[in-house]
N, C-alpha and C positions, 0 to 999 in steps of 0.2 A: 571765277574769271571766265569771261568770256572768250572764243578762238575761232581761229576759222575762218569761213564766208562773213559771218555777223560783225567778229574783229574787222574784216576786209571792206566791207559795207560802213561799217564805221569812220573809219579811215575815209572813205573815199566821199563820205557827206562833210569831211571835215577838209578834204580837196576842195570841194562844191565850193561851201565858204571861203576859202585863200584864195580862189579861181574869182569868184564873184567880191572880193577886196574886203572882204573882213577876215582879219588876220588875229585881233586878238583875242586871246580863247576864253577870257570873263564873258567876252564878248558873245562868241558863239554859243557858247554852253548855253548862256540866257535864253537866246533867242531858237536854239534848239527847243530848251524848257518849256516855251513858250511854244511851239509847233507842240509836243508831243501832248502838253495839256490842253492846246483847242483838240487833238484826235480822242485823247483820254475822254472829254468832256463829251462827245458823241457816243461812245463807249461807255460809257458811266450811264449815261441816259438810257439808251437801252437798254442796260445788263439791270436800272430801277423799275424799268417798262417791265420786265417779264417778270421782277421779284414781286411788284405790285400783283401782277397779274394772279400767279401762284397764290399768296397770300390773300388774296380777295378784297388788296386795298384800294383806293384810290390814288391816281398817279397826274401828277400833273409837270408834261414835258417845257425843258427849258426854251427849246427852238418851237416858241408859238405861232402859230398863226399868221400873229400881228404881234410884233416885236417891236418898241420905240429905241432907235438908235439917233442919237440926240436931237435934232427935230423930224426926225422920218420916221415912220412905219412900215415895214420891209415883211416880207416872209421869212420867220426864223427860220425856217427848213434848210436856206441857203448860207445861212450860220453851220448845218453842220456838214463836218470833213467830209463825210461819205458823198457830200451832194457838189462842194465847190472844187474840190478834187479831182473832179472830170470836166470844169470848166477851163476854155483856153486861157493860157497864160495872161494875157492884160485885164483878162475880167476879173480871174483867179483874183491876181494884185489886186484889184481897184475895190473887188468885195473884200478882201482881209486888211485893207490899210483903211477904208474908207466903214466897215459893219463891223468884222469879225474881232479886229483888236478893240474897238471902241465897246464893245459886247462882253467881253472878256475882264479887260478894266473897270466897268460899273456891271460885274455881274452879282457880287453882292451887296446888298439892298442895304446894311448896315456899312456906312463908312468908317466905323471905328472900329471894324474887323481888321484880323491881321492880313486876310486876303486882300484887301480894300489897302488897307498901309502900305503893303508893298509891290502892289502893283501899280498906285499910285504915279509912279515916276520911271515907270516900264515902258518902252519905247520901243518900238516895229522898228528895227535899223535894215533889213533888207533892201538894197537898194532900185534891184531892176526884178521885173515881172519875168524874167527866165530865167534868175538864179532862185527867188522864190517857185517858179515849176520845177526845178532840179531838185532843190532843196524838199520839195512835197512827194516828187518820186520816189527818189532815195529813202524819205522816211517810210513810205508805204512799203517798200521793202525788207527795210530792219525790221517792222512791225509783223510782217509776212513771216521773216523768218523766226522774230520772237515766238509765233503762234504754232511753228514746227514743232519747236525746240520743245514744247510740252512741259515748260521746266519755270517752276512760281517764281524761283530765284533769278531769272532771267532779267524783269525789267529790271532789278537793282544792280543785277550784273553790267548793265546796260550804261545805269546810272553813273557806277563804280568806273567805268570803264573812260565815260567823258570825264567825269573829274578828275582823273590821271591824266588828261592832259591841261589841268590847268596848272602852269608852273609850279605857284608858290603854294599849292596843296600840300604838299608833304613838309613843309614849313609849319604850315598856319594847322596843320594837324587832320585836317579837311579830307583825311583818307575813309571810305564808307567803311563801318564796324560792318562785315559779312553776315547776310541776311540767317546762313544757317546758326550764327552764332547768337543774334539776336531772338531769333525765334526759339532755340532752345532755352539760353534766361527769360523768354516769356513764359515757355512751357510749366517753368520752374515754377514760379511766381502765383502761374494761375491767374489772370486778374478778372476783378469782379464786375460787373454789368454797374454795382455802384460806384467802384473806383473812381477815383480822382488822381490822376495820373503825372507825372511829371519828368520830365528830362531836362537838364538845365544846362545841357551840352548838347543842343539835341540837331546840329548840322540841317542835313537835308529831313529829317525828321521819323529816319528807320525805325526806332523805337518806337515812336505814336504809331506811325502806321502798322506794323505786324503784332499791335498791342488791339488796335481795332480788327485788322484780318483775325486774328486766334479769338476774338468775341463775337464777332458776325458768323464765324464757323461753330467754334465749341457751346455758343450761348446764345444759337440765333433767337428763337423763340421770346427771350427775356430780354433781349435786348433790342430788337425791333416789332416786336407787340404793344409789350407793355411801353404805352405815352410817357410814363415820367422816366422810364429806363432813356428811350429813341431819345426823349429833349435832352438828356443829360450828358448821352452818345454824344449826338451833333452838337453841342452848343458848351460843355460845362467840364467835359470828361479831360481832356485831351490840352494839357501847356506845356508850353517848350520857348525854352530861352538860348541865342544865341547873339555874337556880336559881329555876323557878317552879314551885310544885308541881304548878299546873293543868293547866301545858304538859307536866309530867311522867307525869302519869295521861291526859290523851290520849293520850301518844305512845306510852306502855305499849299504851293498849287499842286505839288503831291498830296499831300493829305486831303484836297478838295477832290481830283481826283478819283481818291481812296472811297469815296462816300463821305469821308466825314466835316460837313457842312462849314462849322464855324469854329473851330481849332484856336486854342489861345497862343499864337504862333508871337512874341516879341524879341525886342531888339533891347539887349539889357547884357550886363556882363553880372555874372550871377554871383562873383564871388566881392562884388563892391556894396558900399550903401547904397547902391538904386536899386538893391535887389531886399523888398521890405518883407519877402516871406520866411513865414514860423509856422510852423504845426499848421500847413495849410493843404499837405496832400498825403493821400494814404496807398500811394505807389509809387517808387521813386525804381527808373531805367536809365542809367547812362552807363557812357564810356567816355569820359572828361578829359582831355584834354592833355600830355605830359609833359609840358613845352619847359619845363626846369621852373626856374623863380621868378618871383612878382617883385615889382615894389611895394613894399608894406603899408603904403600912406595909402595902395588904393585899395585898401581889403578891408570890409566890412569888421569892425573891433567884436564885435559876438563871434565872428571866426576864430580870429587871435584868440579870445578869451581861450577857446576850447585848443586851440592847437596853435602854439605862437611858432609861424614858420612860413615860410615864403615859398617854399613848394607847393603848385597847382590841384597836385593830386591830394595830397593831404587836407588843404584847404577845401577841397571837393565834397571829401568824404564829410568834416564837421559839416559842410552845408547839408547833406542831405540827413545828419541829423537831425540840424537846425528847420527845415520845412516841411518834414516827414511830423506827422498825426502819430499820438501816441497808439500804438498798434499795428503805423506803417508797414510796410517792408519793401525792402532795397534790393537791388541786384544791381551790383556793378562790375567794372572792367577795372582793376588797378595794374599798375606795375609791378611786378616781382619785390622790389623793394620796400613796396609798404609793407609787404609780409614781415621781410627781416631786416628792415633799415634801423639800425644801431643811434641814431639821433634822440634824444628827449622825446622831441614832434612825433616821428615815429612810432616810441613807445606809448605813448599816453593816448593817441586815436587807437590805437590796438587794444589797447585798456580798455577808454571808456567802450569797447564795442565789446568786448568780453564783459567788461564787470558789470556795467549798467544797460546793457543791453542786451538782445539776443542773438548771439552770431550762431549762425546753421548751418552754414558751408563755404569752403572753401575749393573750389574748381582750378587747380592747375593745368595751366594750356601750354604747348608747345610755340618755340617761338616764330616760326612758321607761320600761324596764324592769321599776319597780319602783313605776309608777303604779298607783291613785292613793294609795298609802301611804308614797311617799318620790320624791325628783326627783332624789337621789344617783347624778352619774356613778360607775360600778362597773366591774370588768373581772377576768374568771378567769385565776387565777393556775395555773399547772400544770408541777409542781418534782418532782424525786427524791431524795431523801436519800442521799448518798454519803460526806460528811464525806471528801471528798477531789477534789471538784470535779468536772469533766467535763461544764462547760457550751462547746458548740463555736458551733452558730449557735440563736440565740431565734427560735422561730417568731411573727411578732405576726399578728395577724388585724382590721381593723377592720369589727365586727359594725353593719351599719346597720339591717337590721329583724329583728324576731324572730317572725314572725308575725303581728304585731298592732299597731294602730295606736299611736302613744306617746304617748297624750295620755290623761285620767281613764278613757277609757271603754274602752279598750282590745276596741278590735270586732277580729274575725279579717280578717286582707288575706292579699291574695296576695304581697307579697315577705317572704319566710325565708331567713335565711344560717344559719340552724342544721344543716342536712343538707349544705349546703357545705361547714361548718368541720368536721365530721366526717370527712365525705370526704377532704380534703385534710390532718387531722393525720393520717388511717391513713397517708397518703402523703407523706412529708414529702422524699423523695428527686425529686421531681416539682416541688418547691417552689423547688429552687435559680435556676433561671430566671429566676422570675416580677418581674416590674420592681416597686422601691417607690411607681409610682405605682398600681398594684393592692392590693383589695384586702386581700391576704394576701401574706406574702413573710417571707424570713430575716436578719435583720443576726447579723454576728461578733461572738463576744464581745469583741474587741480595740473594737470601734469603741461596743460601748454603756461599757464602764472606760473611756477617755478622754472618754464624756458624764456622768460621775459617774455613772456605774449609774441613769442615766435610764433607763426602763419605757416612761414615755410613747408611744406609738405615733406621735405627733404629731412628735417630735423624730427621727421615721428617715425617715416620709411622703414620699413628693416628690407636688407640686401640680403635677397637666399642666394648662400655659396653653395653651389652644386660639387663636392668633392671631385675630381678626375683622378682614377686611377692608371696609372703606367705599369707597363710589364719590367720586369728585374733589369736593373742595369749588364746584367751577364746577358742576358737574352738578348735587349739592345746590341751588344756588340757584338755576339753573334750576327746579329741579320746584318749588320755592317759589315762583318767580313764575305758571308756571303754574298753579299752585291757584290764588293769591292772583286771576288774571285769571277763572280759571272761580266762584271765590266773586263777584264785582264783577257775572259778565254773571248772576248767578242772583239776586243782589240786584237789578239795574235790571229781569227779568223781573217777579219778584216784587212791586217797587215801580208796574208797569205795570198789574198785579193787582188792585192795593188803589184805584187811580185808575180 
């Protein structure tokens, strides 16, 4: 969560706009997105400028020379932020509605990208050349103070922070999964420079992105040296399905942003027949969706097959059986109830993930988590896909703080079991010891099949009763009389007082 000046800054660009007559916030969010990725896209450019440099590659800038902006030729250089951001306000306007949006729009070369899709029908609604100079200050201030704050989690905070003010967010589910959460089930996961990645709930596109940040850091060498790695990176690595467009052209122009070039970013509802994948990716990241029940005439029949039920989240999980490569593996975000939900549906995804598959951990998180846009206890799920079983002991973990306090305001504290649970899944042969009254520890899978493929963390737990011993009931009523004697001489002083 963001606070503060930043909060206050925020607020006051979201004045700018209601001041200058755009009121509705699909509206501004957009068109905010839109400012922060033409600054990102100058930014991006030179933080590739110096990576080339280092690396001893050749780098070729987006703002060239001679740029063709529909029948003109301009100096790109006035394309970037650093340069038209100190021009006066009617010029500012007339380069960004007349170069910079048209630049933006056909900035990639492939039109059956998802970049290209949905910026397609993206529109500059700013109206006057002085709400555009306010609206460009202001940004360059959040930006000033994002760069203080020293803190990676910032821009998403940033992010998190504008789409809390778009109404029907906490409706449509639209609330960001917190970067530090994301990036610990990345940590987990490990994923590979080969990978083939996918989120099929994937919003503004958090998951892809801190799935590329944690491989540009932990595997830079392999993954932007080697040519078939870098094309696989840009171009092959990285899909995500969602059904809102807005959240589809953010998560496009974030993740272009991010570096990564051409992202299979679509517009598909993942749990219907338009969504034809099977055994087609060997990383599956989400946190899908909990919005209750569907209608069942729009749910893909190979779902039903596996789990006949009209709950989102269940239906979720069969999908990411269903598109995960035998060897896959999964990290997700479920609700409390798929753990211990008593229904048929219920039991049988719990099953097939124990019997024919490979479940390795179970992460209970506090419900806190996902304040203040939801109070849902949740808990990371993390399976392998084998379609021949090889579940031997579930690792559970009970996660009590995550950083931050769990109540709306979420301020930073000092107790985190995030860098715990890491540690200790890399090490899970250190784990057999540990007592169920800790903690983290392992139950067999024999013993969670005779709890009906109970998940629950609570049903393996043991509660250490700490004995309290009391002194003799004789001694007790001793020291009460003695009060009672020293109250009596302090009231006859006291009453000596008053006479």
């Amino acid at each position: 969560m963001i606070t503060g000046e930043l909060r206050n800054k925020i607020d006051g660009l979201w004045d700018v706009f209601a001041a200058g007559g755009l009121v509705n916030p699909l509206e501004v969010i957009e068109q905010i997105t839109y400012l922060m990725f033409i600054h990102d896209l100058d930014d991006s450019d030179n933080k590739k400028a110096k990576e080339c440099e280092m690396l001893d590659l050749p780098f070729e800038t987006i703002f060239k020379d001679e740029v063709k902006i529909r029948e003109r030729i301009i100096d790109g250089k006035q394309l970037k932020w650093s340069v038209f951001h100190d021009y006066p306000a009617d010029k500012m306007y007339s380069v960004m509605q007349e170069f910079v949006f048209p630049f933006i729009k056909n900035l990639h070369g492939d039109k059956n990208s998802a970049y290209s899709k949905y910026m397609d029908d993206a529109i500059f609604k700013l109206p006057t050349p002085l709400l555009l100079s306010k609206v460009v200050d202001s940004l360059d201030e959040i930006y000033q103070l994002m760069s203080d704050a020293q803190n990676v989690d910032v821009r998403g905070d940033v992010y998190e922070y504008l789409l809390s003010k778009i109404a029907q967010s906490g409706r449509n589910g639209q609330f960001r999964t917190p970067r530090h959460i994301i990036r610990m089930m990345v940590e987990l996961v490990d994923p590979k420079p080969t990978d083939i990645i996918c989120d099929p709930a994937a919003g503004t596109s958090g998951f892809l992105i801190v799935s590329g940040d944690y491989l540009r850091t932990e595997k830079k060498t392999e993954v932007l040296i080697d040519k078939v790695n870098k094309d696989h990176f840009m171009n092959h690595m990285f899909h995500g399905y969602d059904m809102d467009r807005t959240m589809l052209r953010i998560g496009a122009m974030n993740m272009m942003s991010h570096g990564i070039e051409n992202p299979d970013i679509q517009y598909r509802d993942s749990l219907s027949d338009q969504n034809p994948d099977k055994e087609k990716y060997t990383l599956v990241l989400a946190n899908p969706p909990f919005k209750g029940s569907l209608d069942a005439e729009t749910v893909s029949a190979d779902l039903l097959k596996v789990c006949s039920t009209k709950k989102t989240e269940l239906l979720f999980m069969a999908l990411f059986l269903r598109i995960l490569k035998i060897g896959g593996r999964c990290a997700c975000i479920v609700p409390d109830g798929v753990l211990f939900g008593s229904s048929k549906a219920h039991k049988e995804i719990r099953k097939e993930i124990v019997e024919n598959q490979r479940l390795e951990a179970v992460i209970s998180m506090p419900s806190g988590v996902f304040k203040p846009y939801a109070g849902v206890s949740t808990a990371v799920l993390l399976f392998t896909k084998t379609e021949h079983g090889g579940t031997d002991n579930v690792w559970f973990y009970d996660m009590q703080a995550d950083g931050f306090s769990l109540d709306d305001k979420r301020t930073p504290v000092a107790e985190n079991d995030l860098p715990d649970i890491i540690a200790r899944f890399k090490n899970l042969d250190q784990e057999k010891e540990r007592k169920r009254t800790e903690k983290s520890f392992l139950v067999p899978k024999k013993e969670i099949a005779d709890n009906g493929y109970d998940l629950s963390i609570n049903k393996y737990k043991e509660v250490e009763y700490k004995p309290v011993e009391y002194p003799p009931t004789s001694e007790i009523m001793a020291n009460i009389r003695s009060i009672e004697k020293q109250i009596s001489h302090e009231m006859d002083e006291l009453e000596k007082l008053l006479n």
